[in-house]
py3Dmol code that shows the C-alpha trace and the ligand (Angstrom):
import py3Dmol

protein = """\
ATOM      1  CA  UNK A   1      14.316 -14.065  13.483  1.00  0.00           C
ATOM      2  CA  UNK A   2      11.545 -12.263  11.491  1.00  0.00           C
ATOM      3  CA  UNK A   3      12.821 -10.703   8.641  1.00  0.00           C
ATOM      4  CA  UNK A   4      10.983  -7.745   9.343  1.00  0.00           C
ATOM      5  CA  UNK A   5      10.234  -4.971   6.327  1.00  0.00           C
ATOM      6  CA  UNK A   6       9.315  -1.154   5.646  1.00  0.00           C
ATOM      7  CA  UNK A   7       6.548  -3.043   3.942  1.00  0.00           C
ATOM      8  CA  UNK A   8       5.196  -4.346   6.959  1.00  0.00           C
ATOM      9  CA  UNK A   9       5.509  -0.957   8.791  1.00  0.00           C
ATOM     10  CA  UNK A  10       3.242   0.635   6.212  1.00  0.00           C
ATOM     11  CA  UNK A  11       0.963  -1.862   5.402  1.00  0.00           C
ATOM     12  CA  UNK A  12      -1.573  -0.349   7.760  1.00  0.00           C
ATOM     13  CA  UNK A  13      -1.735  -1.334  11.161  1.00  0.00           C
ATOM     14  CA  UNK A  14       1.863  -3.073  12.460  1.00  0.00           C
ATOM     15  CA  UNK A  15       1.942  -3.844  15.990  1.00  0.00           C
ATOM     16  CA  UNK A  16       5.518  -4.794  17.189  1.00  0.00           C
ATOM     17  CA  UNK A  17       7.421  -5.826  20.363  1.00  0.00           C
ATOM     18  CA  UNK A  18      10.971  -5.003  21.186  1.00  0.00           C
ATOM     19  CA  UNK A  19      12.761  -6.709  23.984  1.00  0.00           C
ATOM     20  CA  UNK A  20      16.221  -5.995  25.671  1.00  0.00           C
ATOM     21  CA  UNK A  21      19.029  -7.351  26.900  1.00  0.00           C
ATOM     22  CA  UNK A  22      17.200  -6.740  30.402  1.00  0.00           C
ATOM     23  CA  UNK A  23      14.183  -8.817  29.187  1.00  0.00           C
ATOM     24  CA  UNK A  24      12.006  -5.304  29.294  1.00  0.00           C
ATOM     25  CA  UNK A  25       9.923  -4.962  26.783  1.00  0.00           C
ATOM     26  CA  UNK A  26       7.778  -2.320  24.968  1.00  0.00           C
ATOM     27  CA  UNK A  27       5.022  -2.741  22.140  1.00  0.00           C
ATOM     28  CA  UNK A  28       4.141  -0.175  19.675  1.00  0.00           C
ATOM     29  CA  UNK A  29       1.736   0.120  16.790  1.00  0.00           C
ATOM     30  CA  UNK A  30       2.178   1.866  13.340  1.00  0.00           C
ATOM     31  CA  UNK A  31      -1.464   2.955  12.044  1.00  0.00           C
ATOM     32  CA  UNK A  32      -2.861   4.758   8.950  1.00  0.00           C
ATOM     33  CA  UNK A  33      -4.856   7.216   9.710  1.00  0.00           C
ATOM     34  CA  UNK A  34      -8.038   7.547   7.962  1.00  0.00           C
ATOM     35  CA  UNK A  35      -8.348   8.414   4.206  1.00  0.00           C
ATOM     36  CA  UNK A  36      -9.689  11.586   3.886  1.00  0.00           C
ATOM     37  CA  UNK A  37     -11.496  11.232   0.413  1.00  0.00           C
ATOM     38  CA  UNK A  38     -12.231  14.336  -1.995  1.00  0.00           C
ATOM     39  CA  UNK A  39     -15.406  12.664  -2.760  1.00  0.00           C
ATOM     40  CA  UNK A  40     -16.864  10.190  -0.278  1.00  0.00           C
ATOM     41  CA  UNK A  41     -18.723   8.943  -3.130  1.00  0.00           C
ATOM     42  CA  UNK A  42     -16.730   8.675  -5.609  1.00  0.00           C
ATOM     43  CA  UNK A  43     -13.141   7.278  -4.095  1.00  0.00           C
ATOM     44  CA  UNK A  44     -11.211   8.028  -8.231  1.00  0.00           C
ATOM     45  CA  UNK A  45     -11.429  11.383  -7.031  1.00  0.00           C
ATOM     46  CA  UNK A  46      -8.829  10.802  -4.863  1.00  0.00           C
ATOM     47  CA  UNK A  47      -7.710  12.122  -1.252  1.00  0.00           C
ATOM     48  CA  UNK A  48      -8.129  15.660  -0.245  1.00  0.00           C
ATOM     49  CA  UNK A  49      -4.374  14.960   1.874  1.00  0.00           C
ATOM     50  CA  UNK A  50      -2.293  12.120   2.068  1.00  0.00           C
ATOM     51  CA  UNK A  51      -2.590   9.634   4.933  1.00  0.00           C
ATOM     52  CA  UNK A  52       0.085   9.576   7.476  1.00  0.00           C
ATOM     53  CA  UNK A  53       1.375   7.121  10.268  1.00  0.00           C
ATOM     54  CA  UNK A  54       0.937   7.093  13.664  1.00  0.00           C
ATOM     55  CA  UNK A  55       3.091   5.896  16.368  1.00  0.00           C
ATOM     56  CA  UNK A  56       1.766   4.367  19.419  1.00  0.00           C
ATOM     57  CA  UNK A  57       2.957   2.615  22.493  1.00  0.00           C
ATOM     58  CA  UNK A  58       0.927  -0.046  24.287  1.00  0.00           C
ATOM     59  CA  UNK A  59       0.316   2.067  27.753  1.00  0.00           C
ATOM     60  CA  UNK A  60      -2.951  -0.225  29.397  1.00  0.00           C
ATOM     61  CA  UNK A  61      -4.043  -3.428  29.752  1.00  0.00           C
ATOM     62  CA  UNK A  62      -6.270  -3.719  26.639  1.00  0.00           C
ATOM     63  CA  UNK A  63      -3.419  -4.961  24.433  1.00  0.00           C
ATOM     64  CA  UNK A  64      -5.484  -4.336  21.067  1.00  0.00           C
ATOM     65  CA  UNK A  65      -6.949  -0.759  22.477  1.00  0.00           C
ATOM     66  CA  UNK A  66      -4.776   0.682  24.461  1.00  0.00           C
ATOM     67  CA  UNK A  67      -2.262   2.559  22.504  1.00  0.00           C
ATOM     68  CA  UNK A  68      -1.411   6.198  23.214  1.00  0.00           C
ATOM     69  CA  UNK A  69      -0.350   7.691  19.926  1.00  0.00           C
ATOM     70  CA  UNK A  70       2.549  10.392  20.243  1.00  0.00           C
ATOM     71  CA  UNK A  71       4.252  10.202  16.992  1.00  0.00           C
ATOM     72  CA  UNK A  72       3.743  10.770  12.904  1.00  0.00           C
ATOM     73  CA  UNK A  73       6.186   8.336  11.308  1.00  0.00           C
ATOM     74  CA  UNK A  74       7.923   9.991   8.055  1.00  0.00           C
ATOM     75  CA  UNK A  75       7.286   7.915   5.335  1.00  0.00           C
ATOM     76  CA  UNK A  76      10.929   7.960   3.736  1.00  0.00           C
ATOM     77  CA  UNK A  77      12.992   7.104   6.435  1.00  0.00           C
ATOM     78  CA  UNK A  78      10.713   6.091   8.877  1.00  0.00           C
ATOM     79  CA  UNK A  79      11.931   8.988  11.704  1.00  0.00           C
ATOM     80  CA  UNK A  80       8.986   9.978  14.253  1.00  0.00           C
ATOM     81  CA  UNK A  81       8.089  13.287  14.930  1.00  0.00           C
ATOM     82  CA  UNK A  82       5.934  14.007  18.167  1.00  0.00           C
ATOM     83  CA  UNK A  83       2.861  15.346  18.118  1.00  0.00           C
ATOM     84  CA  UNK A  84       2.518  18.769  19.620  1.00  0.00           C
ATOM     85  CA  UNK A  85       0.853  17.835  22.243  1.00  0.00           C
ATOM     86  CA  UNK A  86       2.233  14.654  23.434  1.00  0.00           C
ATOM     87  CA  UNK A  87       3.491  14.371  27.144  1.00  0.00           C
ATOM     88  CA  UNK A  88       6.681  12.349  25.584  1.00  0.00           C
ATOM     89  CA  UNK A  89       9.776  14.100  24.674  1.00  0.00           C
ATOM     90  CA  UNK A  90      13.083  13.007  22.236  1.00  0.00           C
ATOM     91  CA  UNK A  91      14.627  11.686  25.425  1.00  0.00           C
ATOM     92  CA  UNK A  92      11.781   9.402  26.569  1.00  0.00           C
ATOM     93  CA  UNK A  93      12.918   5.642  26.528  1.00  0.00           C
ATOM     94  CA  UNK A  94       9.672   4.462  24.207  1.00  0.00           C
ATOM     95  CA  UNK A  95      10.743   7.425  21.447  1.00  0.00           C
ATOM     96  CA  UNK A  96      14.237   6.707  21.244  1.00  0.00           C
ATOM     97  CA  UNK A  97      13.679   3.065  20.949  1.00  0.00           C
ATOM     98  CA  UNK A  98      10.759   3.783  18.253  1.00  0.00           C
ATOM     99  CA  UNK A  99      13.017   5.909  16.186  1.00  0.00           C
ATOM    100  CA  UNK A 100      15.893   3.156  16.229  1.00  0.00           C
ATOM    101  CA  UNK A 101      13.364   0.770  15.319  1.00  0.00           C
ATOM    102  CA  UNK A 102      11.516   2.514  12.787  1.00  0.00           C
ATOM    103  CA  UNK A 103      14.304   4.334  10.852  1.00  0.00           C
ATOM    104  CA  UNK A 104      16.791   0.830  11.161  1.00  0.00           C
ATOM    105  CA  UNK A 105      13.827  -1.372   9.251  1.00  0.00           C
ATOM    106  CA  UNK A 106      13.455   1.228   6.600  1.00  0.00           C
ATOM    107  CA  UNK A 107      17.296   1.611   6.232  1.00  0.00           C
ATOM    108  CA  UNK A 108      16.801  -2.581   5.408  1.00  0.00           C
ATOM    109  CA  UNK A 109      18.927  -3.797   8.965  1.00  0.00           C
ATOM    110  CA  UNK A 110      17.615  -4.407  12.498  1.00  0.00           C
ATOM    111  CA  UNK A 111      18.820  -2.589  15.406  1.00  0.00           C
ATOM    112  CA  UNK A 112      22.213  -3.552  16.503  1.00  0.00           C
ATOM    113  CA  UNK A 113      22.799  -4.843  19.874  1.00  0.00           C
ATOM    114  CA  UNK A 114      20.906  -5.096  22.663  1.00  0.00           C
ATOM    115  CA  UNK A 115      16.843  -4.763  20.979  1.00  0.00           C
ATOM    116  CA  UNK A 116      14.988  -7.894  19.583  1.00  0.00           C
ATOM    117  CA  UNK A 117      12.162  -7.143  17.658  1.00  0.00           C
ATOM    118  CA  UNK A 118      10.071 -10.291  17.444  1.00  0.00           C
ATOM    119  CA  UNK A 119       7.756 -11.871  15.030  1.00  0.00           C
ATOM    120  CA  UNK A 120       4.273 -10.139  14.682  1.00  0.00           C
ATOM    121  CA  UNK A 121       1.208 -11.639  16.512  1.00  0.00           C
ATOM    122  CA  UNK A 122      -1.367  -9.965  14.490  1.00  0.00           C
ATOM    123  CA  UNK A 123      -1.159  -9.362  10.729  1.00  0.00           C
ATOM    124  CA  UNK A 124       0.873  -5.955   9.824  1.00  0.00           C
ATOM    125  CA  UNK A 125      -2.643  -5.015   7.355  1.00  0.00           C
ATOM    126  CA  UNK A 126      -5.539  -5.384   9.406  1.00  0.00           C
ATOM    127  CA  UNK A 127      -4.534  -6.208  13.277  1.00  0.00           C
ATOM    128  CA  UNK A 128      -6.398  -9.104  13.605  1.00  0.00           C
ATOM    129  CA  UNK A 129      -4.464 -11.699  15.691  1.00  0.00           C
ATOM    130  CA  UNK A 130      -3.064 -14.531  13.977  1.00  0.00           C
ATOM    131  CA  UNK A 131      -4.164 -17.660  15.208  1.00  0.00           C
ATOM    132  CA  UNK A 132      -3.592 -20.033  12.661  1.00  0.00           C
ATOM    133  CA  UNK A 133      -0.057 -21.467  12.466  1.00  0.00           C
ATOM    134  CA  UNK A 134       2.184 -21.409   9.441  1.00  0.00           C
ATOM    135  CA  UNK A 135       1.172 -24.566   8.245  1.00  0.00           C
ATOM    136  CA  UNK A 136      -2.667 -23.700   7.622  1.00  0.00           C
ATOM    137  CA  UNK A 137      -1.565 -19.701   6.873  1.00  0.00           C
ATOM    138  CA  UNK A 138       1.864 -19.415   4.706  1.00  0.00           C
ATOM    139  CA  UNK A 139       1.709 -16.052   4.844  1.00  0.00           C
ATOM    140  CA  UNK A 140       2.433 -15.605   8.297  1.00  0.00           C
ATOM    141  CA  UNK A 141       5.849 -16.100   8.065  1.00  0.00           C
ATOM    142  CA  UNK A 142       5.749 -12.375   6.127  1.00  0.00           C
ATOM    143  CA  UNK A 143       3.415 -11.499   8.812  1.00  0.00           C
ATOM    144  CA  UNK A 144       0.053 -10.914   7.394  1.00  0.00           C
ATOM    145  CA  UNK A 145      -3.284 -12.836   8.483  1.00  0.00           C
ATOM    146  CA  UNK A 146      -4.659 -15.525   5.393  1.00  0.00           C
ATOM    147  CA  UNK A 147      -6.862 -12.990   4.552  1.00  0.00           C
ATOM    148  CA  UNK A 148      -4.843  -9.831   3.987  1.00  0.00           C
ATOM    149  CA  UNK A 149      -1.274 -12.366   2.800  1.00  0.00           C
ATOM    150  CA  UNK A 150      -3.421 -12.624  -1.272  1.00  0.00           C
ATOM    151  CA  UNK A 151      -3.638  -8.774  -1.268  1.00  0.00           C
ATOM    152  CA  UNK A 152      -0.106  -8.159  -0.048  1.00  0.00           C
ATOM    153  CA  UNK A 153       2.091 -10.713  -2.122  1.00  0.00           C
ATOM    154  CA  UNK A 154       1.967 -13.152  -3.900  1.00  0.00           C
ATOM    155  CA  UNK A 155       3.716 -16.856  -2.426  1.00  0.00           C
ATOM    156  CA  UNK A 156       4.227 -19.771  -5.134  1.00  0.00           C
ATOM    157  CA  UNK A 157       2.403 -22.214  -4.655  1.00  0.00           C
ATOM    158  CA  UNK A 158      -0.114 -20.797  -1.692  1.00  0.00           C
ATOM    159  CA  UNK A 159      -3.528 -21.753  -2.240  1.00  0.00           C
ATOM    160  CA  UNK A 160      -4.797 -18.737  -4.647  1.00  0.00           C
ATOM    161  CA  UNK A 161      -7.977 -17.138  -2.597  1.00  0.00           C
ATOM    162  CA  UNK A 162     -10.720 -15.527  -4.137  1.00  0.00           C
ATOM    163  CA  UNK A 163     -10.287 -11.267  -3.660  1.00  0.00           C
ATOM    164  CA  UNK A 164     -13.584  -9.465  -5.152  1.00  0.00           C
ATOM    165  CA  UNK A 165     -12.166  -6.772  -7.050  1.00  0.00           C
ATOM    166  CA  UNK A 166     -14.369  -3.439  -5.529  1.00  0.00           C
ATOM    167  CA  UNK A 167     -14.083  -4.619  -2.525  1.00  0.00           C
ATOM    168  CA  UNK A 168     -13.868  -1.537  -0.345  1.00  0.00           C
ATOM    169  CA  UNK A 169     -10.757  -1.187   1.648  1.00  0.00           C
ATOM    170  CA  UNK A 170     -11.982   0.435   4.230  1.00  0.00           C
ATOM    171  CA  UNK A 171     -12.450  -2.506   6.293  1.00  0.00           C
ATOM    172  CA  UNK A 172      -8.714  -2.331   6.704  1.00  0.00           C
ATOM    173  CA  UNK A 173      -8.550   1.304   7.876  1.00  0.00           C
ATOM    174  CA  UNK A 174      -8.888   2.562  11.467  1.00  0.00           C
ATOM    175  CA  UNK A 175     -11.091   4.092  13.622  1.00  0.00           C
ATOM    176  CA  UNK A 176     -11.745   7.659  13.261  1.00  0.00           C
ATOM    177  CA  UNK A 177     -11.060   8.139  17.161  1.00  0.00           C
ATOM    178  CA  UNK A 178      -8.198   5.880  17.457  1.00  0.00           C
ATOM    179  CA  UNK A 179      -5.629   8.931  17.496  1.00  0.00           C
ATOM    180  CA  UNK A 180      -6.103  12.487  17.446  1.00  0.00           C
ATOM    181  CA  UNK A 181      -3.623  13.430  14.704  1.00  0.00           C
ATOM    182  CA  UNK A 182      -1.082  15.957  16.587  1.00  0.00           C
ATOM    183  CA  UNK A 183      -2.704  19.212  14.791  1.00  0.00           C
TER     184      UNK A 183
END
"""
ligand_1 = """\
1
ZN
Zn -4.965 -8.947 7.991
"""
view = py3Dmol.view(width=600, height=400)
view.addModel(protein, "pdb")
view.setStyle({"model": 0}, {"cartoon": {"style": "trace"}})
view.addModel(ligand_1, "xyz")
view.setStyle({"model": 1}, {"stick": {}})
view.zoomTo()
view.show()
């Protein structure tokens, strides 16, 4: 089973499946919302407010797109909290199963019982689906793409690829529309 990580819940844009005992299944995605930058020009400045995370489920058809965000994830202990004005309450299936999720993998265990939570398809960083097995990309195995595994961690003996050092990272950031953020 994946060993999965807060880590990989944070690094940016996690999409996950859990499966029950029943064989239903639900996907979710945990996304950074956009840095907010006190100077777009100048990024040393800093942010004007931290980012957060939002919480989506997979609700259409369009299984990168179509995520209906509900949720802030606290970044200590990985609890949601709904937006304002979300249509979901504590007591729908999706955020009890989130929370369980969210706040087991930060407390370092996987659910008990009855939810799976399988391997990522697409790297934890960037969402990009990850097509090339384990043998061409070592990094999968920790869940990121072969671009964003260098920037993450460091594997012995994985080929060393070249990352320019002002590279901007907003390449790895979402859209602006993907959520509204719950204010
Ligand atoms: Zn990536």
């Amino acid at each position: 089973m994946f060993d999965w990580k807060k880590d990989h819940l944070t690094a940016g844009n996690c999409t996950f499946t859990a499966v029950d005992g029943n064989g239903d299944h639900l996907t979710f995605r945990v996304k950074i919302s956009n840095p907010v930058w006190n100077n777009p020009d100048d990024h040393s400045q800093g942010l004007k407010r931290p980012q957060v995370f939002f919480v989506g489920l997979l609700t259409g058809p369009a299984n990168t797109r179509d995520f209906s965000g509900f949720a802030t994830m606290n970044r200590e202990d990985g609890s949601v909290k709904l937006f304002n004005a979300t249509r979901f309450t504590y007591d729908t299936t999706a955020v009890k199963v989130a929370d369980l999720i969210l706040t087991s993998i930060f407390a370092g265990k996987l659910p008990d019982g009855i939810i799976r939570v399988d391997a990522p398809d697409r790297c934890v960083k960037c969402g990009k689906v990850l097509t090339v097995p384990v043998e061409g990309n070592p990094y999968r195995a920790y869940g990121y793409g072969p671009d964003c595994g260098p920037r993450m961690m460091t594997l012995p003996g994985a080929p060393r690829l070249m990352v320019a050092d002002d590279e901007d990272e907003g390449g790895y950031l979402p859209d602006a529309d993907d959520y509204d953020n719950g204010d």
